[in-house]
C-alpha positions as a printed NumPy array, in Angstrom:
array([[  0.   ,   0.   ,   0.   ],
       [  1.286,   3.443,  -0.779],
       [  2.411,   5.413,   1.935],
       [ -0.446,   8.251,   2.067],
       [ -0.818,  11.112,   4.325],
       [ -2.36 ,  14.804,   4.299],
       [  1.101,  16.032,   3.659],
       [  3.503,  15.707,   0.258],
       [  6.364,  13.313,   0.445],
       [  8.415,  16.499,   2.243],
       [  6.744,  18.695,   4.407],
       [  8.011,  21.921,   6.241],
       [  6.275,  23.375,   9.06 ],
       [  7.564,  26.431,   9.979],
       [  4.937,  27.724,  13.199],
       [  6.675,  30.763,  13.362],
       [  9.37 ,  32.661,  15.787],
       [  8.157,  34.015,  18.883],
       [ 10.731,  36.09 ,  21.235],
       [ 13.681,  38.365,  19.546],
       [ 16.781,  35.937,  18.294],
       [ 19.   ,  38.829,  17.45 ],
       [ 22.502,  39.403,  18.747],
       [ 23.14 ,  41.355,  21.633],
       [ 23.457,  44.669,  21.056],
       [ 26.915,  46.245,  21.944],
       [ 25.405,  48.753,  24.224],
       [ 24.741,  45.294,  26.41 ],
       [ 27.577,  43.975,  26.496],
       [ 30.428,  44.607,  28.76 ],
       [ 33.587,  46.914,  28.634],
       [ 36.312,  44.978,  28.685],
       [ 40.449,  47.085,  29.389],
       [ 41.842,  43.516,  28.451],
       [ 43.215,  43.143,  24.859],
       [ 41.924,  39.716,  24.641],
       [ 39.184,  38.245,  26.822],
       [ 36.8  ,  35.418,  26.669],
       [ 33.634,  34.02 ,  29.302],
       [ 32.595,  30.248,  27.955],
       [ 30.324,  28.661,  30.171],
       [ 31.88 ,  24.908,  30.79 ],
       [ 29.231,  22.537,  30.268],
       [ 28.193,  23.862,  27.459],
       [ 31.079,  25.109,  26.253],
       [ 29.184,  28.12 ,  25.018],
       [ 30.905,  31.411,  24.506],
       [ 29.512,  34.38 ,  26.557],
       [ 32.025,  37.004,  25.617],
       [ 34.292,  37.013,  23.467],
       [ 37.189,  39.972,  22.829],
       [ 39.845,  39.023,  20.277],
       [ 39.907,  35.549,  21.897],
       [ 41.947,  33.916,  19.338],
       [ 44.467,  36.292,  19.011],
       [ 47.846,  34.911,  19.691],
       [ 49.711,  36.464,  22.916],
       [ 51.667,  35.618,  25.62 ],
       [ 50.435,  34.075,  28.559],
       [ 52.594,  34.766,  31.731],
       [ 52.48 ,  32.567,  34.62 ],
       [ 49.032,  31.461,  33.911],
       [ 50.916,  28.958,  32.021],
       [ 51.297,  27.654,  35.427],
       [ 48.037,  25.746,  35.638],
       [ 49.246,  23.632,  32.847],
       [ 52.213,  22.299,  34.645],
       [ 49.87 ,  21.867,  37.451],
       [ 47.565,  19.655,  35.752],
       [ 50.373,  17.846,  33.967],
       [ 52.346,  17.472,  37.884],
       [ 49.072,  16.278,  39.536],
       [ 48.271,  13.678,  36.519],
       [ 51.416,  11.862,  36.518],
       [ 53.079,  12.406,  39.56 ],
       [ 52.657,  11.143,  43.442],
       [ 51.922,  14.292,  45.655],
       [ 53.808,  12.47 ,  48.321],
       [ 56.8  ,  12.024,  46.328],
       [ 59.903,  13.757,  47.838],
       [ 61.84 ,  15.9  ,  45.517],
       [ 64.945,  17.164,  45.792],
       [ 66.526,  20.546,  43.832],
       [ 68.607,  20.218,  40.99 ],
       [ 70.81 ,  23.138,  40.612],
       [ 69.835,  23.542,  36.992],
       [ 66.518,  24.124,  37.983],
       [ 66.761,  27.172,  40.386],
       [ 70.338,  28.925,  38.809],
       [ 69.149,  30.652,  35.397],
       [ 66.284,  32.138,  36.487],
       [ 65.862,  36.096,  35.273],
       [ 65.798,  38.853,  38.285],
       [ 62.41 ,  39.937,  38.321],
       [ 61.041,  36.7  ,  37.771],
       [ 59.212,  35.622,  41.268],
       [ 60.966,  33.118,  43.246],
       [ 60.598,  31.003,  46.34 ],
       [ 64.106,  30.743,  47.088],
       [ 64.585,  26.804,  46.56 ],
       [ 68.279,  26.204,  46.708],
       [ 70.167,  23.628,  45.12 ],
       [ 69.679,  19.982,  47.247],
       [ 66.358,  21.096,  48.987],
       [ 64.044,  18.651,  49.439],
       [ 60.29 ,  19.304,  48.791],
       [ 57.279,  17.028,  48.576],
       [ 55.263,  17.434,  45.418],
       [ 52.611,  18.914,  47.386],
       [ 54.588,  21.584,  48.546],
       [ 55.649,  22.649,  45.101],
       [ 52.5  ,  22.455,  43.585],
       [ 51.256,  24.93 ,  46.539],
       [ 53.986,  27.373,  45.629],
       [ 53.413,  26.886,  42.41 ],
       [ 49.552,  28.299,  42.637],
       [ 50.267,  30.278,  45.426],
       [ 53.163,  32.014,  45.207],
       [ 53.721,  31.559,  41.252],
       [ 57.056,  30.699,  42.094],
       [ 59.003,  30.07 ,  38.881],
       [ 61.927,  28.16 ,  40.938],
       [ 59.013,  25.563,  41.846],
       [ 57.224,  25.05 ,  38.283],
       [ 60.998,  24.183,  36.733],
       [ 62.   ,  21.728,  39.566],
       [ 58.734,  20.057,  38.92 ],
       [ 59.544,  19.874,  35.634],
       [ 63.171,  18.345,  35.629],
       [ 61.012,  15.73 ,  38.532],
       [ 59.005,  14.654,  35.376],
       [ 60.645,  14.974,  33.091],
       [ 64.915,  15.748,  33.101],
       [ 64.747,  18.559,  31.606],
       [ 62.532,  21.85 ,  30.97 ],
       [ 63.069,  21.179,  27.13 ],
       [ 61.196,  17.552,  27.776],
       [ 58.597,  18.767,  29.926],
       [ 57.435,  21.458,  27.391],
       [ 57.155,  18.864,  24.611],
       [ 54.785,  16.739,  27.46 ],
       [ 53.212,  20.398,  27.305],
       [ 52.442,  20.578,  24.287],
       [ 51.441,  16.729,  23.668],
       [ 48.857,  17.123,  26.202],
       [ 47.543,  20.649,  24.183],
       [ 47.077,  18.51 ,  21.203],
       [ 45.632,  15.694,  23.098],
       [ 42.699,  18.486,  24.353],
       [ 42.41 ,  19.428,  20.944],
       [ 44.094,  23.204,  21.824],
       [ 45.583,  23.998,  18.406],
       [ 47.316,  27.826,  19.148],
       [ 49.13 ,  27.129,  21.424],
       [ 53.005,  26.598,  22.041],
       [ 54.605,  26.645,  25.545],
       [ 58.092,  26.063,  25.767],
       [ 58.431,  26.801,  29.694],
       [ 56.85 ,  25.701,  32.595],
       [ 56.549,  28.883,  33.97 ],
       [ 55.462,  31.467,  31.144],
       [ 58.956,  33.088,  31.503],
       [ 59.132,  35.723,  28.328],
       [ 59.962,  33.657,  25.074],
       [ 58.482,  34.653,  21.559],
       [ 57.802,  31.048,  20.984],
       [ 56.245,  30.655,  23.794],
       [ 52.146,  31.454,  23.372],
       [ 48.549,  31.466,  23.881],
       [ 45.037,  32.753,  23.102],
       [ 42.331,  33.513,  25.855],
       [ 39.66 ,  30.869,  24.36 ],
       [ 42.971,  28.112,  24.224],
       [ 43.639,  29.031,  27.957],
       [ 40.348,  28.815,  28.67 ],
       [ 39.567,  25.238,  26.886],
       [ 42.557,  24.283,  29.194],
       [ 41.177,  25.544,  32.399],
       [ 37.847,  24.109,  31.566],
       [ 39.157,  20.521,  31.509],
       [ 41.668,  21.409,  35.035],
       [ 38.572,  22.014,  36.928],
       [ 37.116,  18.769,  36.307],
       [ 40.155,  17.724,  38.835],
       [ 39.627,  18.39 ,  42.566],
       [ 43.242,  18.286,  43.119],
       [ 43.565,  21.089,  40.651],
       [ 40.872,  22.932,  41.765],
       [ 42.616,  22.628,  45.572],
       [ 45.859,  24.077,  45.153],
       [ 43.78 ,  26.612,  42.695],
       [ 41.957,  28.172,  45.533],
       [ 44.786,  28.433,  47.994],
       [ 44.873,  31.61 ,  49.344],
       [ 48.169,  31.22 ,  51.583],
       [ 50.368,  28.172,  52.164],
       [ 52.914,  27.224,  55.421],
       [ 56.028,  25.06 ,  54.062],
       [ 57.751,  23.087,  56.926],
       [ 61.05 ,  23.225,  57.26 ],
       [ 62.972,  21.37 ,  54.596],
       [ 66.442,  19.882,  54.968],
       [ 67.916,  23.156,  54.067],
       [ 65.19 ,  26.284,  54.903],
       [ 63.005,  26.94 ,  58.295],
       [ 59.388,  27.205,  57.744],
       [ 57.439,  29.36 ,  55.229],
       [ 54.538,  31.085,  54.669],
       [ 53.173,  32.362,  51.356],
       [ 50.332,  34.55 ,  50.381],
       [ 47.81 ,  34.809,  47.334],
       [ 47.888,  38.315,  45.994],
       [ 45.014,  37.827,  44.127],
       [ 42.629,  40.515,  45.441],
       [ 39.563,  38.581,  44.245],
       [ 40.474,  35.998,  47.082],
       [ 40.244,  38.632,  49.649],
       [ 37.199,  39.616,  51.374],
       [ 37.997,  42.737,  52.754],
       [ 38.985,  43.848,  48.944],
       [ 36.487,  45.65 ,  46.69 ],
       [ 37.548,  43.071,  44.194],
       [ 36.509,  39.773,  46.152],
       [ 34.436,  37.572,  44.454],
       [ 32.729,  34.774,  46.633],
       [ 31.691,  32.528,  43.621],
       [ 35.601,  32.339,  42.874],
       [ 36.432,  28.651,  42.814],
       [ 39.745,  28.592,  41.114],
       [ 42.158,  30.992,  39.955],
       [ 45.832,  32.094,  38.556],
       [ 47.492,  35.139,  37.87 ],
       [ 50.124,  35.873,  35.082],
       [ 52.834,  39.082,  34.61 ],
       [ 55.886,  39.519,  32.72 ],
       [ 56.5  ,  43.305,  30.893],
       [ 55.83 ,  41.816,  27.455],
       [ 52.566,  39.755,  28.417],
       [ 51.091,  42.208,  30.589],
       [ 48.923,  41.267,  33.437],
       [ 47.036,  38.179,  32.706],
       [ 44.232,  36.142,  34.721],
       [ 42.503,  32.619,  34.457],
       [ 39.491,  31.991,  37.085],
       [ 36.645,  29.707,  37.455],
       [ 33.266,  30.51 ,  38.958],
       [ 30.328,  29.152,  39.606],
       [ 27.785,  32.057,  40.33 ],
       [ 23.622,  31.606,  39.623],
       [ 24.203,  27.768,  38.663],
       [ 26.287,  29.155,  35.556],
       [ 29.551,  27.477,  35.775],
       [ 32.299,  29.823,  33.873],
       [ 35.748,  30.285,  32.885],
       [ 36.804,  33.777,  32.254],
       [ 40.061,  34.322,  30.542],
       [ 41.981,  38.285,  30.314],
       [ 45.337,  38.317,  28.34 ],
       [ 47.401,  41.843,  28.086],
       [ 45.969,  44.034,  30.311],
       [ 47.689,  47.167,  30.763],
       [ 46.71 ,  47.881,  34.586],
       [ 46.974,  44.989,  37.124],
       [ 43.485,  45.754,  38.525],
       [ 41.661,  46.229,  35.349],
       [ 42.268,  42.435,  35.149],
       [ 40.494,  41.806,  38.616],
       [ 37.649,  44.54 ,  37.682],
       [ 37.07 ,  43.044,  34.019],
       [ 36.813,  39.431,  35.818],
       [ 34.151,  40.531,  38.405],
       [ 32.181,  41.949,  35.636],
       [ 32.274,  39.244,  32.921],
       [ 31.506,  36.746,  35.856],
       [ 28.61 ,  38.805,  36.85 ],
       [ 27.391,  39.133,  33.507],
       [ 27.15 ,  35.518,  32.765],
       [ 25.554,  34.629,  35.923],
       [ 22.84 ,  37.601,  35.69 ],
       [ 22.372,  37.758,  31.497],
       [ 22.225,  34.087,  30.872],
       [ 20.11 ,  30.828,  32.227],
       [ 19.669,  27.161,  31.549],
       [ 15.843,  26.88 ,  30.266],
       [ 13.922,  24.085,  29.2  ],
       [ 12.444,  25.082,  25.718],
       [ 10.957,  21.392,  25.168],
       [  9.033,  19.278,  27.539],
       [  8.904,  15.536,  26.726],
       [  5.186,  14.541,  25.545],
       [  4.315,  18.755,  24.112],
       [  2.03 ,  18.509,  21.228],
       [  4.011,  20.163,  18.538],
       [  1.197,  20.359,  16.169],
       [ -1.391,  17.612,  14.899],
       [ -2.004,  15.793,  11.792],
       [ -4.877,  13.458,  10.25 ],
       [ -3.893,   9.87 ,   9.026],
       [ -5.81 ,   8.85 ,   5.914],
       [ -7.133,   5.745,   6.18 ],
       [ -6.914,   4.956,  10.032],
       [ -9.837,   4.693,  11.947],
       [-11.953,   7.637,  13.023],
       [-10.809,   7.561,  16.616],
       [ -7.361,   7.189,  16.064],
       [ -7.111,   9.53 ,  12.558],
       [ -6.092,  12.569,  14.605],
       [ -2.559,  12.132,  15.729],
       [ -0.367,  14.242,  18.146],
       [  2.809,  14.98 ,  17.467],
       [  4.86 ,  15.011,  20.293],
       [  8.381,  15.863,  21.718],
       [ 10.142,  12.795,  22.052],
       [ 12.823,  14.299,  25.092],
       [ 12.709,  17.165,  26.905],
       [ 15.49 ,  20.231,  25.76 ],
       [ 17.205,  22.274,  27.956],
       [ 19.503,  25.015,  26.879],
       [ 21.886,  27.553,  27.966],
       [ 20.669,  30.997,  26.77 ],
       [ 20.484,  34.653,  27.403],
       [ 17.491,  35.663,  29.088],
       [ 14.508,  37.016,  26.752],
       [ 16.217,  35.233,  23.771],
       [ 14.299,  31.971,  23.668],
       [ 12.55 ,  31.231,  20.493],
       [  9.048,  28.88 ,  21.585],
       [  8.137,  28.472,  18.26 ],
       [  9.953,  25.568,  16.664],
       [ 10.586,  24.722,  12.726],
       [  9.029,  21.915,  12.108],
       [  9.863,  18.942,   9.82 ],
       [  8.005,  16.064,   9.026],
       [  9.621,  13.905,   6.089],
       [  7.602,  11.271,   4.381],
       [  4.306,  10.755,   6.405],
       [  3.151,   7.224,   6.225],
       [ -0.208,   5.752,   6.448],
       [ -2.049,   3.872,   8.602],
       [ -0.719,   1.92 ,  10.655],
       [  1.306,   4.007,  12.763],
       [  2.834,   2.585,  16.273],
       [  3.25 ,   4.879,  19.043],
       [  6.402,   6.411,  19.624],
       [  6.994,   5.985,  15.89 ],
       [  9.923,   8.818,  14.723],
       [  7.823,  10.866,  12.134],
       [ 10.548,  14.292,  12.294],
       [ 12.002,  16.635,  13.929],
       [ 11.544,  20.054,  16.153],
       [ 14.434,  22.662,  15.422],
       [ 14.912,  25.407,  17.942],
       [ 17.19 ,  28.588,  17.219],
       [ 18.542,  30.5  ,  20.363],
       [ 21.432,  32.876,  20.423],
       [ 21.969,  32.157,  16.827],
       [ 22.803,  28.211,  17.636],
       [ 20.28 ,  25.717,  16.034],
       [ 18.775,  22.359,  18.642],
       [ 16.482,  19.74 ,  17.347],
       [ 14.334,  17.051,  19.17 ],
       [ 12.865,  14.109,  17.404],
       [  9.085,  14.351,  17.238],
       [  7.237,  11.161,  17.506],
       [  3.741,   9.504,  17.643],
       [  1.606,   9.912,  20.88 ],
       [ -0.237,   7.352,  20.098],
       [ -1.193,   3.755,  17.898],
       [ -3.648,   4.943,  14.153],
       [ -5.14 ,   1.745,  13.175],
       [ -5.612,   1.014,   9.846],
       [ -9.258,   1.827,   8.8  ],
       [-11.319,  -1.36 ,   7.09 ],
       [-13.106,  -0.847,   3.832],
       [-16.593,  -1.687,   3.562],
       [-15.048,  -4.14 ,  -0.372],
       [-12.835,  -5.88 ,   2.431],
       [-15.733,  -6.606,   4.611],
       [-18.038,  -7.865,   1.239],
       [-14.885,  -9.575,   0.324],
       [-14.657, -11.452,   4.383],
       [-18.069, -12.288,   3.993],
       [-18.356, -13.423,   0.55 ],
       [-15.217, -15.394,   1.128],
       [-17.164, -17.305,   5.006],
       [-20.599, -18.223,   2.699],
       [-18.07 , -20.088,   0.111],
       [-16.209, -21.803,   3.001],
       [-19.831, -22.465,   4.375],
       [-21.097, -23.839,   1.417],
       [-17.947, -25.768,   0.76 ],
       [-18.411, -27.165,   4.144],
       [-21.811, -27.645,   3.707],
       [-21.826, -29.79 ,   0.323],
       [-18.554, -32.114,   1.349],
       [-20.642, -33.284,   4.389],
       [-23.587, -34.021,   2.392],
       [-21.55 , -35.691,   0.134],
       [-20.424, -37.972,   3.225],
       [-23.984, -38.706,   4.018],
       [-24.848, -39.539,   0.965],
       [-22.018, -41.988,   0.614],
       [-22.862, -43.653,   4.161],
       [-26.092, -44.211,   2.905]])
């Protein structure tokens, strides 16, 4: 039987678009000091902000949480470590330092602290030659594990972020790098230090390092409580750099500055992209599983089952700036077929556009359509019982006949 329905072979349903879709104006969005910047929620992935975010720069000691991730990954935190002198003895003046001298011995968990703490570059290279031998070895595990993320403009040959022209970054790369450190609790640990106490090694009394990271501090005007996880960056050619993680109004975000002129514009330009996610954008559920899309009539089915919902097969929810949602969907329902039709039988699909980023759910029957009986076939049933009857009927006469 030909596959017939009250549509054509392709049909396109478009219901209509309710609520604006339009970019954000740029009178909404905020004003970022930082060269480059970028916001990207992380479950999503999703892009908030964006400021030259792909432009190549230098990324300071936020190159820091890389070695981090890389330390925590493949190393034991309990491991003791002692100094090599090549680690500690060509480091630049200027550069900061927590004074490591040649045969200390440190557990990995006390490097990693003043590595995140104290952004000590003495720390990230004796990590390094731990791992590795060498810093030249432990930037190629670098940049192995960039590729492995799928972070393609990128090149680090330091630990540290020391000055090198070869040695670079773009805010969304550094931010697709802190996204997948925060899915670590160790990381996210030594991330939200704000001081740490070394005991006294075999060669140094105890210490005590601070986080200058005002956004740590209550008592500054730049605290931010929904701070999870952060690291600053500085060197004269990178400028003043940060890398943070929030989680502020159930938005989880990463906000990325590179080359800001002014080391507080970074902290101010932070606090204001953070609160801009959390207050601009929401996850909303657009599609409920079992909403009647729109309804069709099945030739041929029966007259109680010939009107047929169309229904969402799975409920959709999306991240999206408030007032943006489109409830309207576009509507596509290839090649209708006739009765029969099961429930839960995939007829199409439901395509949503929000913020300029298309979603589809599949769209399926809520219900069985039985295949309506023609009043021939019935003729046809009967005709076809009186022949079997009569059949019947003259083969057992025939019998009695014979018996007699």
């Amino acid at each position: 039987m030909k596959k017939i329905g009250i549509f054509l072979c392709t049909v396109l349903i478009v219901l209509g678009i309710s609520g604006a879709c339009s970019k954000v104006s740029a009178a909404n969005l905020p004003s970022v000091s930082s060269d480059a910047a970028v916001l990207i929620e992380t479950t999503t992935s999703k892009v908030l902000y964006d400021k030259n975010a792909n432009a190549k720069m230098e990324p300071a000691s936020i190159t820091k949480i890389m070695t981090a991730i890389l330390t925590i990954e493949n190393s034991n935190l309990n491991d003791m470590v002692t100094v090599p002198l090549e680690a500690v003895s060509h480091i630049p003046e200027g550069y900061s330092i927590a004074e490591l001298l040649p045969n200390e011995q440190l557990t990995v968990d006390q490097l990693l602290q003043l590595l995140m703490v104290y952004s000590a570059n003495d720390a990230a290279n004796v990590l390094a030659f731990h791992m590795d031998g060498s810093i030249e070895q432990f930037a190629n595990r670098m940049n192995a594990k960039m590729q492995e993320l799928g972070i393609q403009n990128s090149h680090f040959t330091n630990p540290s972020g020391m000055h090198d022209e070869n040695h670079y970054s773009t805010a969304y790369d550094i931010a697709l790098l802190m996204q997948y450190c925060i899915k670590n609790p160790t990381f996210k640990k030594y991330a939200s230090l704000k001081s740490c106490k070394i005991a006294a090694t075999n060669l140094s009394s105890e210490r005590t390092f601070t986080n200058t990271n005002p956004m740590l501090n209550p008592e500054s005007s730049y605290y931010y409580e929904p701070l999870v996880a952060t690291k600053t960056g500085f060197t004269t050619p990178a400028q003043y750099c940060l890398a943070s993680y929030a989680i502020d109004n159930d938005i989880s975000m990463v906000c990325v500055l590179l080359h800001s002129a002014i080391s507080k514009n970074r902290f101010s330009d932070t606090k204001q992209l953070f609160s801009y996610g959390a207050e601009q954008f929401s996850f909303q559920e657009i599609a409920k599983k079992g909403d009647v899309v729109t309804q069709i009539t099945v030739q041929n089915a029966t007259p109680d089952t010939q009107f047929l919902d169309i229904v969402v097969n799975e409920s959709l929810r999306v991240l999206a700036k408030n007032g943006s949602v489109q409830v309207a969907p576009q509507i596509t329902l290839p090649d209708i077929p006739a009765a029969p039709i099961a429930q839960g039988t995939v007829l199409g699909t439901a395509t949503y556009v929000i913020d300029d980023t298309s979603y589809s759910v599949q769209l399926v029957a809520s219900h069985d359509v039985l295949l309506k009986t023609s009043n021939i076939y019935y003729l046809l049933i009967i005709g076809l019982v009186i022949i079997v009857s009569a059949l019947v009927l003259i083969c057992t006469l025939g019998r009695k006949k014979e018996k007699n």
